[in-house]
N, CA, C and O of each residue as an XYZ file, in Angstrom:
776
protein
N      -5.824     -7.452     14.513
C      -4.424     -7.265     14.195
C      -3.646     -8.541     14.464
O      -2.641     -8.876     13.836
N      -4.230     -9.248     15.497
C      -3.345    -10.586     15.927
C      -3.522    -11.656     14.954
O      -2.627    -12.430     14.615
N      -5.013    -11.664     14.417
C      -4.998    -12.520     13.293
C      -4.163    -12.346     12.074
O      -3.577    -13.251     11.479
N      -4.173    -11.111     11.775
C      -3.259    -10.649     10.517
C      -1.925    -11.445     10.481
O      -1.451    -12.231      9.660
N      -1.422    -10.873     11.867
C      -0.028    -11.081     12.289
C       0.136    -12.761     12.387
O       1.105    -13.389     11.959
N      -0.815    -13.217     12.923
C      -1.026    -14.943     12.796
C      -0.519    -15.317     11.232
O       0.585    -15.858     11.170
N      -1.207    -15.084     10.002
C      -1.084    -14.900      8.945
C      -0.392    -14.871      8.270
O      -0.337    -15.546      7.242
N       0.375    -14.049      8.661
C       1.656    -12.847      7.914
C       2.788    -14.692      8.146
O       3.219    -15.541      7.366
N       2.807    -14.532      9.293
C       3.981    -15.656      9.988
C       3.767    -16.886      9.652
O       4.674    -17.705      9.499
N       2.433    -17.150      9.493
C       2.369    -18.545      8.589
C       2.825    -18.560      6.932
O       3.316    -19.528      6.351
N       2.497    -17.086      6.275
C       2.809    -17.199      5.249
C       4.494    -17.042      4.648
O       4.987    -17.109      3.522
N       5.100    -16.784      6.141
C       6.633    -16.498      5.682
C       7.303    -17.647      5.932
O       8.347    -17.932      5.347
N       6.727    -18.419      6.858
C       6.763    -19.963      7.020
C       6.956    -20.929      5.695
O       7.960    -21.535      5.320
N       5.883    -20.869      5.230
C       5.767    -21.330      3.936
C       6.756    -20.733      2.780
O       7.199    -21.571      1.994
N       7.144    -19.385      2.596
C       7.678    -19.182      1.632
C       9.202    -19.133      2.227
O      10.052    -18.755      1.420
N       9.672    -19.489      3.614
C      11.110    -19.619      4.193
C      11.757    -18.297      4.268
O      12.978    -18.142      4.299
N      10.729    -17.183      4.300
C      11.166    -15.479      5.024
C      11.130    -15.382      6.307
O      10.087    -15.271      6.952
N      12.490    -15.422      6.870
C      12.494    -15.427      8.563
C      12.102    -14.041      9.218
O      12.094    -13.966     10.447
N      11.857    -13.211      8.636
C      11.280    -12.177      9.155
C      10.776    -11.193      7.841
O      11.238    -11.330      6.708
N       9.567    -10.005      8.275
C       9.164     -8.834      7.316
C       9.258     -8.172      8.136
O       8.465     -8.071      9.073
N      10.210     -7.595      7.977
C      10.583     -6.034      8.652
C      10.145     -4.548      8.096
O      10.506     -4.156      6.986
N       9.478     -3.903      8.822
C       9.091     -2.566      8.595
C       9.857     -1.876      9.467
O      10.021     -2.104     10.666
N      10.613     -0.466      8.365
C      11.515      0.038      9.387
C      11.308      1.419      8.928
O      10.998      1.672      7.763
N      11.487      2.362      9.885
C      11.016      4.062      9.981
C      12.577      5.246     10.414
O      13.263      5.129     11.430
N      12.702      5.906      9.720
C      13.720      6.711      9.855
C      12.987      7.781     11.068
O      11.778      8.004     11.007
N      13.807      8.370     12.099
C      13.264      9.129     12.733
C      14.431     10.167     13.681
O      15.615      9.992     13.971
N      13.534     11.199     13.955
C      14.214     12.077     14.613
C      14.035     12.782     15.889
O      12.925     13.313     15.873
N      14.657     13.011     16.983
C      14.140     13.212     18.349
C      14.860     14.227     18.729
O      15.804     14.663     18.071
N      14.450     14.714     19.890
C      14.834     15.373     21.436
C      14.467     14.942     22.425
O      13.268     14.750     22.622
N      15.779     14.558     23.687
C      15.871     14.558     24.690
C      16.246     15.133     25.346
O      17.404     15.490     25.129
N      15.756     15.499     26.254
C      15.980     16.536     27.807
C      16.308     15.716     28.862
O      15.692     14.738     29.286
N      17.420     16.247     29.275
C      18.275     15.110     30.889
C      18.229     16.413     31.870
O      18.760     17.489     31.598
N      17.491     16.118     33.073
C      17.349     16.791     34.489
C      18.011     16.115     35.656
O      17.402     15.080     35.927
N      18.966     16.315     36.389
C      19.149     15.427     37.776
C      20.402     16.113     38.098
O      21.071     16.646     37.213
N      20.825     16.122     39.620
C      22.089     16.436     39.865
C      22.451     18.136     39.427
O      23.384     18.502     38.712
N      21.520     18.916     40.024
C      21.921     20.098     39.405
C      21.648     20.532     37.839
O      21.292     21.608     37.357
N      21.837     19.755     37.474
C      21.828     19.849     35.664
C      20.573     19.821     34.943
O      19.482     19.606     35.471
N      20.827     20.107     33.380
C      19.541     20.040     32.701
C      20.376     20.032     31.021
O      21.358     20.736     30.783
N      19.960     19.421     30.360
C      20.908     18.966     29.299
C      19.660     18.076     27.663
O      19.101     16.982     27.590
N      19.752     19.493     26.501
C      18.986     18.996     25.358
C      19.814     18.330     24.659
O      20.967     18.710     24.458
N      19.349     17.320     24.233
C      20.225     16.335     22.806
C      19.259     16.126     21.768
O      18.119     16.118     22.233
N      19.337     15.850     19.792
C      18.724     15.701     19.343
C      19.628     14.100     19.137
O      20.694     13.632     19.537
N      18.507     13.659     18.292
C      19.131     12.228     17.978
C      18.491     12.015     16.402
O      17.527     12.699     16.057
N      19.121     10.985     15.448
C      18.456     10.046     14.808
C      18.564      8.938     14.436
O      19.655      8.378     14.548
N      17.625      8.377     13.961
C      17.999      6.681     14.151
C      16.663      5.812     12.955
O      15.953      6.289     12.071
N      16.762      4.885     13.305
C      15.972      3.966     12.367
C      15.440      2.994     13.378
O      16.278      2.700     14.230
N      14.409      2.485     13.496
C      13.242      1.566     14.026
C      13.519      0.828     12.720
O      13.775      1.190     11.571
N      13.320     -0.746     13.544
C      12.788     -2.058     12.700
C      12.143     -2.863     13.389
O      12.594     -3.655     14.217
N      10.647     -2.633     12.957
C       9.900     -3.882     13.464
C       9.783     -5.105     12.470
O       9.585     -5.120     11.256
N      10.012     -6.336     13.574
C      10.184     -7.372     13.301
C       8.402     -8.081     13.159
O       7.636     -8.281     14.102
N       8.235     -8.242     12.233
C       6.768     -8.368     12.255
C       6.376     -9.717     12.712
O       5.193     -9.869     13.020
N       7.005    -10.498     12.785
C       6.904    -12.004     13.362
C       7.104    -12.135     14.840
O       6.518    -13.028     15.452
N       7.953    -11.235     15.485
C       8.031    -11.724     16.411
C       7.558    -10.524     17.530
O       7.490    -10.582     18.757
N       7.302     -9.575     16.722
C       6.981     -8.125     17.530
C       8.135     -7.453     18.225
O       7.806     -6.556     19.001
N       9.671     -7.755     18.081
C      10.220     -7.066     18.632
C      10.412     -5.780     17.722
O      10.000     -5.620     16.573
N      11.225     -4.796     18.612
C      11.977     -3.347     18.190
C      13.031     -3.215     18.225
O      13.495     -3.614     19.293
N      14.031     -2.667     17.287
C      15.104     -2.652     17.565
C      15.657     -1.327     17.203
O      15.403     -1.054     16.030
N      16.255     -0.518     17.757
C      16.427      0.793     17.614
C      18.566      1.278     17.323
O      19.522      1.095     18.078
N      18.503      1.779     16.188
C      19.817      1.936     16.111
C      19.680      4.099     16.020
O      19.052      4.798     15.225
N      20.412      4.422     16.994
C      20.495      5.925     17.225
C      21.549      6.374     17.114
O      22.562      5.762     17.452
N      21.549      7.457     16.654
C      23.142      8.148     16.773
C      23.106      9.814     17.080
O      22.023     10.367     16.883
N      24.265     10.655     17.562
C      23.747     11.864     18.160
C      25.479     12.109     16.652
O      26.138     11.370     15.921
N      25.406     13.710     17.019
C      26.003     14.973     16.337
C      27.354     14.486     16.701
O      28.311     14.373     15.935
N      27.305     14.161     18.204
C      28.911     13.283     19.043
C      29.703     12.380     18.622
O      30.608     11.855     19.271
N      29.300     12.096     17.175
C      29.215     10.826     16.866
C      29.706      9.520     17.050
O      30.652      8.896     16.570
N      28.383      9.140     18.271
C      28.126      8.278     19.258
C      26.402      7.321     18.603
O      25.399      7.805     18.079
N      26.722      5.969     18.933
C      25.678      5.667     18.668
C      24.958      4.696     19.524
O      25.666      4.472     20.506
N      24.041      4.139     19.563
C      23.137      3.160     20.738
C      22.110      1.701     20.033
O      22.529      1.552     18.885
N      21.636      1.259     20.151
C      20.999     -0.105     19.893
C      20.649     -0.671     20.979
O      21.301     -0.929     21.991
N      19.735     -0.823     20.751
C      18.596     -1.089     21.999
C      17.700     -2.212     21.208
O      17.789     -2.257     19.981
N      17.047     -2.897     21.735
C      15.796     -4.049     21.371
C      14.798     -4.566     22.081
O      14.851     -5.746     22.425
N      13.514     -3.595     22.477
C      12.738     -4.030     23.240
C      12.033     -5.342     22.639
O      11.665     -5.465     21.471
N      11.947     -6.030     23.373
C      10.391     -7.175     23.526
C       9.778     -7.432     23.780
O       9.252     -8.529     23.592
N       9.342     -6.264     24.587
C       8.180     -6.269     25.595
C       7.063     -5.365     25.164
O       6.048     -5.401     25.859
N       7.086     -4.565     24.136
C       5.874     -3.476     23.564
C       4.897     -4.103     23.486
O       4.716     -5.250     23.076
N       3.943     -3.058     24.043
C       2.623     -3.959     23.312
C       1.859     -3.046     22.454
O       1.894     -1.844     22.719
N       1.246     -3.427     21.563
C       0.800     -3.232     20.164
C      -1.086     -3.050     20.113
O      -1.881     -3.988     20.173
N      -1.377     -1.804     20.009
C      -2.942     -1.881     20.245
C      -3.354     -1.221     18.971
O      -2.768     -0.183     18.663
N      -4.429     -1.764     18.076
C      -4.959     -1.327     17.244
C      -6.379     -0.190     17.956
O      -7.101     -0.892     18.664
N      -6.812      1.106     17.917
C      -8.011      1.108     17.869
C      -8.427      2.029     16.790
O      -7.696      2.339     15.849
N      -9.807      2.512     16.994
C     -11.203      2.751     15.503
C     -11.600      3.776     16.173
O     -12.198      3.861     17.246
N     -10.938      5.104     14.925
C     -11.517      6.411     15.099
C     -12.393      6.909     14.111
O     -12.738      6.004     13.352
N     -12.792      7.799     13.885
C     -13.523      8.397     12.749
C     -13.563      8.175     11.687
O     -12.458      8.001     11.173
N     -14.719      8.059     10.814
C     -14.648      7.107      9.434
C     -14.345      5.887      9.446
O     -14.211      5.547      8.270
N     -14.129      4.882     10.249
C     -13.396      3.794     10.579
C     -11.766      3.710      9.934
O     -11.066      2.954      9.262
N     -11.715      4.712     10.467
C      -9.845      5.007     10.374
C      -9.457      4.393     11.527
O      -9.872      4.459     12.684
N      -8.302      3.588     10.824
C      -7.206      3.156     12.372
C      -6.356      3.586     12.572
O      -5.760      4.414     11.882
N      -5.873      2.866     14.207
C      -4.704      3.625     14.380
C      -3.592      2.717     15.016
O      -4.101      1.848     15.723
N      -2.342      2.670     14.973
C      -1.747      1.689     15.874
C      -1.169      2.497     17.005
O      -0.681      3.586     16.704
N      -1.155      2.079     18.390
C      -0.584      2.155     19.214
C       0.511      1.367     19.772
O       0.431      0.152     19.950
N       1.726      2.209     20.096
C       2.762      1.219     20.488
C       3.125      1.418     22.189
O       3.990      2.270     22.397
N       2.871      1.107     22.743
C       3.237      1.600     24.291
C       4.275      0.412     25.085
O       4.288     -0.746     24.668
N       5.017      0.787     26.111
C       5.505     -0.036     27.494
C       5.776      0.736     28.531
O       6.130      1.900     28.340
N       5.660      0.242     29.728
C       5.813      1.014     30.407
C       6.335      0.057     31.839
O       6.048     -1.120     32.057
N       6.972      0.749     32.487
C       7.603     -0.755     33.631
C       7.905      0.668     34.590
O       8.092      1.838     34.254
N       7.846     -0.208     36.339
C       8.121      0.906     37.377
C       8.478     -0.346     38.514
O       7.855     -1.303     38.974
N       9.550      0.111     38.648
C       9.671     -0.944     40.291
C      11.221     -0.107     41.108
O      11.865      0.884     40.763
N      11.387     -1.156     42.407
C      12.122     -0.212     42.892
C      13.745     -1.880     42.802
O      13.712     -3.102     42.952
N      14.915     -0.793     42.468
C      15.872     -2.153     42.463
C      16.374     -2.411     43.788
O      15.913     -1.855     44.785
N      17.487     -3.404     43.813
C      17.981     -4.037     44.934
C      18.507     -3.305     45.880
O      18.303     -3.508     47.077
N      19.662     -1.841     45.136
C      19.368     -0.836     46.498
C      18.381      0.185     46.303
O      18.656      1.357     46.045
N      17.192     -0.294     46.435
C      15.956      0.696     47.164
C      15.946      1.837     46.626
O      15.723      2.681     47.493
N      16.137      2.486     45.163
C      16.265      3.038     44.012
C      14.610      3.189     43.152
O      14.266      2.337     42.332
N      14.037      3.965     43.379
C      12.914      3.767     42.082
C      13.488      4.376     40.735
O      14.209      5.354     40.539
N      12.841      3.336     39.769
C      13.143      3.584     38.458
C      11.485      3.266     37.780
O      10.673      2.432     38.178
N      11.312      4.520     36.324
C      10.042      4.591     35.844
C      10.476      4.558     34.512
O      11.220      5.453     34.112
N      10.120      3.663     33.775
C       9.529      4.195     32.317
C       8.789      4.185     31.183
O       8.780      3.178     30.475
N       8.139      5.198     30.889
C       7.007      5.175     29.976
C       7.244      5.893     28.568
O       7.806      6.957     28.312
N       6.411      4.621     27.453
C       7.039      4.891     26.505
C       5.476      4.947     25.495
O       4.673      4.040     25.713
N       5.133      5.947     24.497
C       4.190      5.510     23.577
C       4.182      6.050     22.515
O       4.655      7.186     22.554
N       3.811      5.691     21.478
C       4.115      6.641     20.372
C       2.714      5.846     19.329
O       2.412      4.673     19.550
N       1.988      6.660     18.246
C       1.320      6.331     17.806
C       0.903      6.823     15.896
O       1.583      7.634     15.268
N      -0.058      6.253     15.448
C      -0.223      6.928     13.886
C      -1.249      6.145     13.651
O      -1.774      5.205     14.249
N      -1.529      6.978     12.191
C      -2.926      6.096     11.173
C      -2.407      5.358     10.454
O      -1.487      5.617      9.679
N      -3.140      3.958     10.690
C      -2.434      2.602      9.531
C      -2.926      3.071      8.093
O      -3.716      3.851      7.562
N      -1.817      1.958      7.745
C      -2.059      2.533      5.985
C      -1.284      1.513      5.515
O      -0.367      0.997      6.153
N      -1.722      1.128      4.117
C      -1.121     -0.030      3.498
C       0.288      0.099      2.785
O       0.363      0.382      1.590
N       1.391     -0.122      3.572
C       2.799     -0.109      3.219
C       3.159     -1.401      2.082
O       2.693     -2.539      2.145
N       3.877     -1.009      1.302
C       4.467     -2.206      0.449
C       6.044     -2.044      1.225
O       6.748     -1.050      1.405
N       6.271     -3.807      1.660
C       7.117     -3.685      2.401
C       8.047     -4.949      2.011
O       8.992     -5.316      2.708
N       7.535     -5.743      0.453
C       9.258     -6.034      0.103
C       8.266     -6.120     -1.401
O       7.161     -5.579     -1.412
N       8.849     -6.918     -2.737
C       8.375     -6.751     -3.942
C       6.609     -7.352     -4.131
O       5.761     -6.890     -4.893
N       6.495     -8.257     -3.368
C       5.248     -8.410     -3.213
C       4.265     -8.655     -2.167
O       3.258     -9.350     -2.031
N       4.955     -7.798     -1.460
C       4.342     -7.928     -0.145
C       4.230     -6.295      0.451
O       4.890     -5.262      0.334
N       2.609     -6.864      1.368
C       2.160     -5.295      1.767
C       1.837     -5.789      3.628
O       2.024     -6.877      4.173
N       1.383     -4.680      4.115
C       1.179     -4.343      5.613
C       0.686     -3.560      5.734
O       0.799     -2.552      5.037
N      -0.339     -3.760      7.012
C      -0.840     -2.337      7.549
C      -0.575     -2.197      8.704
O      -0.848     -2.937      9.648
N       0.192     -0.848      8.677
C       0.745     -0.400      9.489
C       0.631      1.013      9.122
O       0.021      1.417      8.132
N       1.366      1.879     10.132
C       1.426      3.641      9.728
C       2.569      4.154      9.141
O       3.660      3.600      9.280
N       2.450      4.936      8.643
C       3.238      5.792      7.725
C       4.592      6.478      8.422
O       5.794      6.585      8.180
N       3.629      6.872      9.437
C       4.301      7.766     10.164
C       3.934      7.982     11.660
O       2.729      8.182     11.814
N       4.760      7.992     12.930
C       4.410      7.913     14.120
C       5.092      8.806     15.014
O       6.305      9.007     14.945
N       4.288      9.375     15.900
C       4.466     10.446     16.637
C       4.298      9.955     18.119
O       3.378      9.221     18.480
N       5.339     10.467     18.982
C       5.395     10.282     20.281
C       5.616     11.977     21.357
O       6.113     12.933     20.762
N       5.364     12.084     22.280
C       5.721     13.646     22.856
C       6.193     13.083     24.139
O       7.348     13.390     24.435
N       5.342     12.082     25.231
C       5.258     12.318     26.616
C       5.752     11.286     26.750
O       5.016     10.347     27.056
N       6.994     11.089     26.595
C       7.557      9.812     26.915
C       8.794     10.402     27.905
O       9.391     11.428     27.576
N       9.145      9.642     29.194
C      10.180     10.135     30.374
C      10.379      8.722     30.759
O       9.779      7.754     30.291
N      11.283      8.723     31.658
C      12.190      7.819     32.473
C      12.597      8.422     33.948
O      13.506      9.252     33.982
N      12.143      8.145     34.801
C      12.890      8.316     36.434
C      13.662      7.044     36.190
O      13.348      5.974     35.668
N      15.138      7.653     36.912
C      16.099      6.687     37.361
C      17.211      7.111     37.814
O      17.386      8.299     37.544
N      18.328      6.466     38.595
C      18.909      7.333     39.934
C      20.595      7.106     38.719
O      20.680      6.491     37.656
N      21.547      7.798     39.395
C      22.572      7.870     38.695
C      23.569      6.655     39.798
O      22.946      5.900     40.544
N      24.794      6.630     39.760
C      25.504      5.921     40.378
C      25.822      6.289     41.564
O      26.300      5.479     42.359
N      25.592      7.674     41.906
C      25.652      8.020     43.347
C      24.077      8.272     43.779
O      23.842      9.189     44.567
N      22.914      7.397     43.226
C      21.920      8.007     43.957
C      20.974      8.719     43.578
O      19.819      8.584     43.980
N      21.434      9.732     42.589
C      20.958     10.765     42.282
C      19.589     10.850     41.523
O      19.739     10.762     40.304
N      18.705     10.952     41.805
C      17.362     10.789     40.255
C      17.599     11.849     39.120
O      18.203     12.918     39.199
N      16.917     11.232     37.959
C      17.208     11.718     36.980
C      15.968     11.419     35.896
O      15.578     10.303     35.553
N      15.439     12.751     35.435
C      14.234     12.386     34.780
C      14.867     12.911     33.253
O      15.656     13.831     33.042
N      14.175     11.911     32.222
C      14.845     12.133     30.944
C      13.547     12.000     30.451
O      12.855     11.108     30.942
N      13.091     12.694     29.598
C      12.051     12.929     28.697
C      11.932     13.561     27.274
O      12.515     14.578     26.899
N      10.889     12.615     26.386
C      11.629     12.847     25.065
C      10.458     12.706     23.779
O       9.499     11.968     24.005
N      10.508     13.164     22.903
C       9.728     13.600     21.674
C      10.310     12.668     20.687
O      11.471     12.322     20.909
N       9.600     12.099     19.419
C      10.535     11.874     18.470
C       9.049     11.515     17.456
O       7.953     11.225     17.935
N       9.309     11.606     16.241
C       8.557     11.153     15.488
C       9.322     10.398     13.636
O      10.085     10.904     12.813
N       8.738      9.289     13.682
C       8.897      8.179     13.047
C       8.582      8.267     11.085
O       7.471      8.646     10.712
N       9.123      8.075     10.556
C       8.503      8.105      8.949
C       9.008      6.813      8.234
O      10.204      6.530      8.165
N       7.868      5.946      7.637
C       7.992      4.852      7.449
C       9.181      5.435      6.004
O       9.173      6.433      5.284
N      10.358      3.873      6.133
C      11.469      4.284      5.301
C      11.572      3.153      4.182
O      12.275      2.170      4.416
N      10.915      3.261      3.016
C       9.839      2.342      1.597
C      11.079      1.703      1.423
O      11.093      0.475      1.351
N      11.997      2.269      1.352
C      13.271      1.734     -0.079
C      14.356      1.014      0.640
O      15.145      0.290      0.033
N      14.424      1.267      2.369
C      14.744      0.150      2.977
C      14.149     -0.605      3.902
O      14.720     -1.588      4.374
N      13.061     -0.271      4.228
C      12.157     -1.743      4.466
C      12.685     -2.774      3.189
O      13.412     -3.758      3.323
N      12.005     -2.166      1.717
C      12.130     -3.084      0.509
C      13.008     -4.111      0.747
O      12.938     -5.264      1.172
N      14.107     -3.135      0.232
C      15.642     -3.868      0.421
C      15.837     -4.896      1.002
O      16.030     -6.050      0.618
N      15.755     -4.256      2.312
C      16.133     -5.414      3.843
C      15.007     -6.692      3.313
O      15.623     -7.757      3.261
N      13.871     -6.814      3.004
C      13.167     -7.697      3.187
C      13.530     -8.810      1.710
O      13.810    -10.006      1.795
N      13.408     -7.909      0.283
C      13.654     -8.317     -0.593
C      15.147     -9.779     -0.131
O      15.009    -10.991     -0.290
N      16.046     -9.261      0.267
C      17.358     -9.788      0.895
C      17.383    -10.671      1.998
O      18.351    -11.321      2.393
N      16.289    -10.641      2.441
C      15.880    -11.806      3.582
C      16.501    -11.681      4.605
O      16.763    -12.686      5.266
N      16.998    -10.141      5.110
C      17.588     -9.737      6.190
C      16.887    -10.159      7.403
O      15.660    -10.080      7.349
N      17.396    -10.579      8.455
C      16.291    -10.700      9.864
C      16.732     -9.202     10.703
O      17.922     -8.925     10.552
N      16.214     -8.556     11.260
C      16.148     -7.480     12.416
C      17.726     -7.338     12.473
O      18.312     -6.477     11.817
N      18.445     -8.338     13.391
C      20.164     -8.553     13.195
C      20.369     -7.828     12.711
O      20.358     -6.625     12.973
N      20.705     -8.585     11.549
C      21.458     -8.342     10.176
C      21.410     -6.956     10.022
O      22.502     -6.389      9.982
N      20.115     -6.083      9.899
C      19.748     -4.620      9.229
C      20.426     -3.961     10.084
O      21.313     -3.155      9.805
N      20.012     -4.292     11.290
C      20.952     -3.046     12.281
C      22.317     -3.353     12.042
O      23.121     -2.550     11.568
N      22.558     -4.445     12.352
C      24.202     -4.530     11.924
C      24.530     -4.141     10.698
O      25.709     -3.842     10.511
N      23.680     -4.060      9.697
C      24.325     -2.993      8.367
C      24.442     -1.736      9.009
O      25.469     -1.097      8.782
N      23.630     -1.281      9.729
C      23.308      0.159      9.843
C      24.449      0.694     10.967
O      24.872      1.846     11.069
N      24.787     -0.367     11.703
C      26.102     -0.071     13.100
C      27.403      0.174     11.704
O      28.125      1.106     11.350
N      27.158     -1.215     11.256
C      28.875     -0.522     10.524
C      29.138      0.139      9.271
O      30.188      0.315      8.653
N      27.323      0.633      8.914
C      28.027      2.223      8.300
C      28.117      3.135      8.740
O      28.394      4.191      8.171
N      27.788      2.869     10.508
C      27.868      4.229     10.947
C      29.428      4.312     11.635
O      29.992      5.389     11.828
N      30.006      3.033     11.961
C      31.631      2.690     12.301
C      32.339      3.656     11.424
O      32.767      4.741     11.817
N      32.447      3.152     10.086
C      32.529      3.009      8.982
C      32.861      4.796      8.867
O      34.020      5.092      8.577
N      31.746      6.073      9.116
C      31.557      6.692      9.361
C      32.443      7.736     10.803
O      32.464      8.960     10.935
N      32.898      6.958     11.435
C      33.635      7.395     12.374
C      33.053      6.838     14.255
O      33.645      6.794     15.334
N      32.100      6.615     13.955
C      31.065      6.572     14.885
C      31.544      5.384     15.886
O      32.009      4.308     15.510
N      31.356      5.755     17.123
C      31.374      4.931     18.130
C      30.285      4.430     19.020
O      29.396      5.237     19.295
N      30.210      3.136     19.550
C      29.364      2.879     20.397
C      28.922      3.809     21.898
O      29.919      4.136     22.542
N      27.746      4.200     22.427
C      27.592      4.817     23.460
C      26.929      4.069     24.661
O      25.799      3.585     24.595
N      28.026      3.997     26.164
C      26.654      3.183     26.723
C      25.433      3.602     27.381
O      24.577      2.770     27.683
């Protein structure tokens, strides 16, 4: 997969495409526990992976209409070989330490699918999955008085053809797409959430 990705980035080099973005429409539930409480939210949002540089960038929005953007860079990316020599990609991170006031915080994240050859701008393809599924993903972390708080959450991913295309056809970088996607959701009524 690293060679591919070696590849991919030399060849966008050459043709002056600062990024090929593959991006997935998706939909979740989260569950919030701590402080007495217990609290379901659904969400949806759009994933864009940045295929050059491996980041994620996540634009979400709830029913509240409230929305979030986030950009990990730290995922790591595992191909392995199941049956028939079918693949699969794995996306995982996971980080645990304790902060400056003596607070533990946990979180684990993974979500996964079968690769498959995406066309992901007019002449250009990827393998990657279609579609990706996550269940056991949570977070320990304390509130402002202290408090722990475990949040745990489901969501599953469906690769989105006609704007991957777009975005890439247009020579959008990661940025740019989410920032289309923040101010139609402004646009929309929608506010930032922190």
């Amino acid at each position: 997969m690293k060679q591919k990705l070696t590849i991919l980035a030399a060849l966008l080099f050459v043709f002056r495409i600062h990024a090929a973005l593959v991006e997935y429409s998706y939909t979740g539930k989260e569950t919030y526990t701590g402080d007495g409480n217990q609290e379901t939210l659904t969400y949806t949002g759009i994933m864009i992976y940045d295929t050059v540089s491996s980041n994620v960038t996540d634009v979400s929005w709830r029913k509240d209409k409230t929305y979030h953007v986030s950009t990990d860079t730290n995922l790591h990316f595992t191909t392995v070989t199941g049956l028939k020599s079918k693949t699969y990609t794995v996306i995982t991170g996971s980080a645990s330490g304790t902060d400056t006031n003596g607070f533990y915080h946990l979180d684990d994240y993974m979500i996964s699918g079968q690769n498959d050859t995406l066309q992901i701008a007019t002449n250009a393809t990827f393998v990657f999955p279609k579609r990706f599924t996550g269940s056991n993903n949570r977070d320990i972390y304390p509130d402002v008085n202290g408090n722990d708080w475990l949040e745990t959450w489901g969501e599953t991913m469906t690769f989105f053809a006609s704007r991957t295309k777009s975005d890439n056809d247009e020579n959008l970088s990661s940025d740019e797409a989410a920032n289309a996607i923040v101010t139609g959701l402004q646009n929309k009524g929608y506010s930032e959430r922190n």
